[in-house]
LUMBA-635238 format. One line per 2 residues: their letters; for each residue x, y, z of C-alpha. Coordinates in pm, whole numbers, plus 32768, in hexadecimal, padded with zeros to 4 digits. Layout:
# LUMBA-635238
A> X:Y:Z  ...
# end
This chain:
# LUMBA-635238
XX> ADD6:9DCB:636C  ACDB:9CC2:63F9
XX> ACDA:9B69:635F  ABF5:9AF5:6298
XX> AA9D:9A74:62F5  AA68:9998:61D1
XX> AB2E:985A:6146  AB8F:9834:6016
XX> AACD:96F2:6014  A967:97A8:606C
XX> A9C8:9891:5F34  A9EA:976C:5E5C
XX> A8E1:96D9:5ED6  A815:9813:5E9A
XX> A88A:980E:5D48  A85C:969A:5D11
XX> A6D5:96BE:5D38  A6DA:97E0:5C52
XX> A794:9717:5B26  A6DD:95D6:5B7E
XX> A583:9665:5B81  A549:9621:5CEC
XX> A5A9:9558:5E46  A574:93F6:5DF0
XX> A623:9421:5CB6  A744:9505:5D6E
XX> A76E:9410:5E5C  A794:92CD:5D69
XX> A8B7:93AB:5CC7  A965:9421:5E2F
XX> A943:92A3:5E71  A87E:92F7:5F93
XX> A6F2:92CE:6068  A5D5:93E4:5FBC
XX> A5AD:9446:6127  A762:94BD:6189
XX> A74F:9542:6064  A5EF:960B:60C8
XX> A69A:9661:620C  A7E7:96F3:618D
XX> A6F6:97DC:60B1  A620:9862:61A6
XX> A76E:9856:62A9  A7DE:9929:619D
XX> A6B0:9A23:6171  A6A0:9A38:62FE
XX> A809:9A95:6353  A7E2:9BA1:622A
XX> A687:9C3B:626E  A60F:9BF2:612A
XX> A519:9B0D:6063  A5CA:9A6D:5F21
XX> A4B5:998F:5EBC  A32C:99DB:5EA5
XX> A258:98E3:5E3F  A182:9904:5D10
XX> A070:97DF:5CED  A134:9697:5D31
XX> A28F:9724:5CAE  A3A6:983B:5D8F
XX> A40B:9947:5CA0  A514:9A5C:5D1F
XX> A4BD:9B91:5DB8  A57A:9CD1:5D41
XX> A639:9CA5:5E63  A691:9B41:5E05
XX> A6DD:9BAC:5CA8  A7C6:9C69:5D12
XX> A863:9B83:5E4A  A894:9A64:5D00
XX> A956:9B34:5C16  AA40:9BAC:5D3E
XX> AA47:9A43:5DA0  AAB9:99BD:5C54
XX> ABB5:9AD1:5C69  AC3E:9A71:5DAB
XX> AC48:98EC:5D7B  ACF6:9915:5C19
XX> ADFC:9A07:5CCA  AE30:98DF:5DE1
XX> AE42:97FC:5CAB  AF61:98AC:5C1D
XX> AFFF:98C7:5D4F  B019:9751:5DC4
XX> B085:972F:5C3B  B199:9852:5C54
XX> B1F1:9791:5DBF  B231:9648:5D12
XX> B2DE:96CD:5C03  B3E8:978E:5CF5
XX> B41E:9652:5DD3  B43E:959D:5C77
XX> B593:969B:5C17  B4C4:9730:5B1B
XX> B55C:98B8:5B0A  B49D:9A04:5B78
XX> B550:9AAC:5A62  B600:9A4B:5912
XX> B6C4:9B31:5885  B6CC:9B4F:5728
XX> B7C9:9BF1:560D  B764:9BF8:54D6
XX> B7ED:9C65:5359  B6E9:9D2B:52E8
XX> B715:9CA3:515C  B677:9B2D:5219
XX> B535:9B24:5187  B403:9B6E:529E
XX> B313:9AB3:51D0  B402:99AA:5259
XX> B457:9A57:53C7  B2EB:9ABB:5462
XX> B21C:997E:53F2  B33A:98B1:54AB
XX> B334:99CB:55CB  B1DA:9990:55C6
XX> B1D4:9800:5605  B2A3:9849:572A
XX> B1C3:9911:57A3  B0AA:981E:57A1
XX> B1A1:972E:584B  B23A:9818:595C
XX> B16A:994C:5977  B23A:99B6:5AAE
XX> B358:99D0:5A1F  B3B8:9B0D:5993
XX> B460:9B64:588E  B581:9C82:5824
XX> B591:9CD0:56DF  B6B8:9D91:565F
XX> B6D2:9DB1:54E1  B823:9E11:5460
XX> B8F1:9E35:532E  BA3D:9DC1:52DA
XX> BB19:9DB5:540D  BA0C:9E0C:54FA
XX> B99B:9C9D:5521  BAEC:9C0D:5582
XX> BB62:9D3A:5638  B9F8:9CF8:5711
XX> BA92:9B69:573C  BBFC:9BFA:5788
XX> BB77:9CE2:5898  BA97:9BEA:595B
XX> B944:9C8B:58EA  B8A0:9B8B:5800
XX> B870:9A32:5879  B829:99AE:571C
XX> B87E:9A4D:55C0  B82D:9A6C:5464
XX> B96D:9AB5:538D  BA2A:9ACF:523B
XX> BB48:9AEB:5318  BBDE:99C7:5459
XX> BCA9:9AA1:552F  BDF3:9A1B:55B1
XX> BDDE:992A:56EA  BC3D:98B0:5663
XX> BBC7:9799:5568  BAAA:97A9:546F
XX> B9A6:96DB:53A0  B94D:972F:527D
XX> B7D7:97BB:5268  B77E:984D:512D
XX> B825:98D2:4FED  B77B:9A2B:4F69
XX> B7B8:9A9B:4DEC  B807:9C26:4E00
XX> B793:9CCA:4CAB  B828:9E15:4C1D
XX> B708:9EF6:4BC3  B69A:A046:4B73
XX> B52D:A102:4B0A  B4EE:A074:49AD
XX> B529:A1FA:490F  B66D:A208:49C9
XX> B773:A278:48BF  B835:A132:4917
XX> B71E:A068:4874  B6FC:A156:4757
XX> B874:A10A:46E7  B811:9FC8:4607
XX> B8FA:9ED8:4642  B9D4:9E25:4764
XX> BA54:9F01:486D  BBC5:9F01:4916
XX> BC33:9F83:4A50  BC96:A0AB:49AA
XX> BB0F:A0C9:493B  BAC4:A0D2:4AB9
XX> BBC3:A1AB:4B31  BB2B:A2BA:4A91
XX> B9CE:A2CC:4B54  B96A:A2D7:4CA3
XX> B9C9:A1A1:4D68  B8B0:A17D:4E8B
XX> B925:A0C0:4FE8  B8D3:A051:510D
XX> B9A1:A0A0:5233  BA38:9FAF:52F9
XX> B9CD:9FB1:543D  BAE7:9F37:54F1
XX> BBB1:A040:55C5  BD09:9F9F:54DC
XX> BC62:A00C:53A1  BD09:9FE7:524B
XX> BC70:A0F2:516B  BCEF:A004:502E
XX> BC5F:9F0D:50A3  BB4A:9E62:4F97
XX> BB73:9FB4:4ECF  BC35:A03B:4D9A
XX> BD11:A14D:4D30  BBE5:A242:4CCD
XX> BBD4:A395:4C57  BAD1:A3AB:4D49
XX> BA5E:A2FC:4E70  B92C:A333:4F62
XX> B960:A265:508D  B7FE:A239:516C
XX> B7D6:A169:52AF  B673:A0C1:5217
XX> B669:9FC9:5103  B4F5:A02F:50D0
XX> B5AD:A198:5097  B69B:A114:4FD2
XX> B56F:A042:4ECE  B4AF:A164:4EF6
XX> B5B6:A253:4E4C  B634:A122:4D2F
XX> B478:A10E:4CDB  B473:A2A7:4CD8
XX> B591:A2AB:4BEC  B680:A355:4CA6
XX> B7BF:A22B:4CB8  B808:A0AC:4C67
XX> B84B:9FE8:4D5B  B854:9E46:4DB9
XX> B751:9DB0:4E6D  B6E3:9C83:4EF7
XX> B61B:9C2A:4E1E  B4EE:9BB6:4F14
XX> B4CC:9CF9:4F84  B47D:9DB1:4E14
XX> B39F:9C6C:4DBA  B289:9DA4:4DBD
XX> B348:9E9F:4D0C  B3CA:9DA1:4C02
XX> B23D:9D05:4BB1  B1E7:9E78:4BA6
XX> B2B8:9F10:4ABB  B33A:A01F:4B8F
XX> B4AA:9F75:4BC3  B556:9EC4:4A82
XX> B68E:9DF3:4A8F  B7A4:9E5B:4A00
XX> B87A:9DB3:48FB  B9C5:9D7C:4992
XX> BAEB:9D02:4898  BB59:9C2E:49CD
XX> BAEB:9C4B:4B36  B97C:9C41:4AD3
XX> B905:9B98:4C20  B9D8:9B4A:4D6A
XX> B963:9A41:4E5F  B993:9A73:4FCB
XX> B9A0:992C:50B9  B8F7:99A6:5222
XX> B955:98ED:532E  B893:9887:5472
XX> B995:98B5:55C6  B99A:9887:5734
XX> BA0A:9944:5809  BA59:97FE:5901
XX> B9B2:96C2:584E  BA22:9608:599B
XX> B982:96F9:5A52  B826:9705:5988
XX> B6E6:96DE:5A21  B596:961F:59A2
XX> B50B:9750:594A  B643:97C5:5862
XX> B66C:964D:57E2  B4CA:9670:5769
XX> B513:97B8:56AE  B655:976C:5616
XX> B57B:961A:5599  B463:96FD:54FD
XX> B526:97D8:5449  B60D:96C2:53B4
XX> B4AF:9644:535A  B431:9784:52CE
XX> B550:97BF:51FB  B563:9663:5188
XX> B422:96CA:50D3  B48B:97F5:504B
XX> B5F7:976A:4FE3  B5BA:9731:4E4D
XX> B653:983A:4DAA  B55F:98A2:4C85
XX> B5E2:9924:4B4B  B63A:9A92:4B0E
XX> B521:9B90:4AB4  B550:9C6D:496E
# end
């Protein structure tokens, strides 16, 4: 492959007479004389064959051609843009990838608008994902494949900080015959329907875990399958209660009225992998989502 004929510089200077309206203009912007800035133009239009600029009365409008030469210019000096930026930020520490664990009961009205600030911050650094339930998100910390986790649970040998409390609700479709029963219901109540879980997603899986001795139980890997089935009538079930907000204002999921146990809160924890070992870029994340819980933290009162 042959180098390139053109500079960046003539580009922008091509482009700078397009945005300023013409060369004298151009050039006050590029900081330089109406006539270098003339000459990298037409050095431009001469190495490539082509005319950019025709003039029309007293003002240069583009040609097709130069249409088309300034959009693939703007491409090309936003894509060296990014690059000197990605450049900095990798001879600053900041990371190429952040791995990410998280319990899939933390809220994403909370998770993607902080995922989303770092992104405006470091758009070349990527980021992995992994939602899990249970013991997933520790076994992910124990195993060396999450550099930063979100978790009810601190395995052995990592610390913690508190993040966010979550209220889980017990609920069932408003014609389910647990609601129909008229009074306060016991475990006994319960035991008698269909108890709907998610699985754990953790190789180490209890099965009791966060469950109850049921006559029946469907357990489903989704917690959108799991809502789904509790708003179609088919099981009870508790949920956070930030993930129902839609089923609860709708009428399609009703809480239920527990004798005792009526709502459970569940502290998740924020964890390192290596705090000592944490870059800017996992330092800036971990800050936004303390920050984005923080505004989510007040625990509203229970929906009837």
């Amino acid at each position: 492959m042959s180098a390139p004929k053109v500079t960046l510089e003539q580009w922008r200077s091509l482009m700078q007479v397009v945005d300023s309206g013409g060369y004298a203009q151009a050039a006050e912007v590029l900081h330089k004389s109406q006539s270098a800035v003339t000459y990298g133009v037409q050095k431009l239009e001469t190495m490539l064959g082509v005319k950019a600029f025709e003039v029309q009365g007293r003002k240069a409008v583009l040609t097709p051609t130069g249409e088309m030469l300034y959009r693939r210019a703007k491409l090309l000096l936003d894509e060296a843009e990014r690059l000197e930026h990605a450049a900095a930020m990798s001879s600053a520490g900041w990371e190429a990838e952040i791995r990410l664990a998280v319990e899939i009961i933390f809220p994403n009205r909370v998770l993607l608008p902080a995922l989303d600030a770092f992104g405006q911050i470091s758009p070349h650094t990527r980021i992995e994902l992994t939602e899990s339930v249970i013991g997933g998100t520790p076994e992910a910390l124990l195993q060396g494949r999450a550099d930063l986790a979100i978790s009810p649970q601190v395995p052995p040998g990592f610390l913690g900080d508190p993040l966010i409390s979550l209220r889980f609700l017990p609920v069932a479709h408003p014609n389910h015959p647990l609601h129909q029963l008229g009074r306060p219901l016991t475990r006994e109540d319960l035991s008698g329907h269909r108890h709907l879980v998610v699985r754990d997603s953790g190789a180490q899986r209890d099965a009791r875990q966060f469950s109850l001795e049921a006559r029946q139980r469907w357990v489903v890997s989704h917690m959108a399958t799991s809502i789904q089935a509790a708003a179609m009538g088919y099981g009870f079930a508790w949920f956070p209660e930030d993930k129902i907000r839609d089923e609860l204002d709708a009428g399609r999921l009703k809480v239920l009225p527990l004798r005792e146990g009526g709502e459970r809160l569940v502290t998740l924890y924020l964890i390192f992998a290596d705090r000592d070992y944490a870059g800017p870029g996992m330092l800036k994340l971990a800050e936004l989502l303390r920050s984005a819980s923080a505004e989510c933290s007040r625990i509203a009162p229970p929906k009837a």
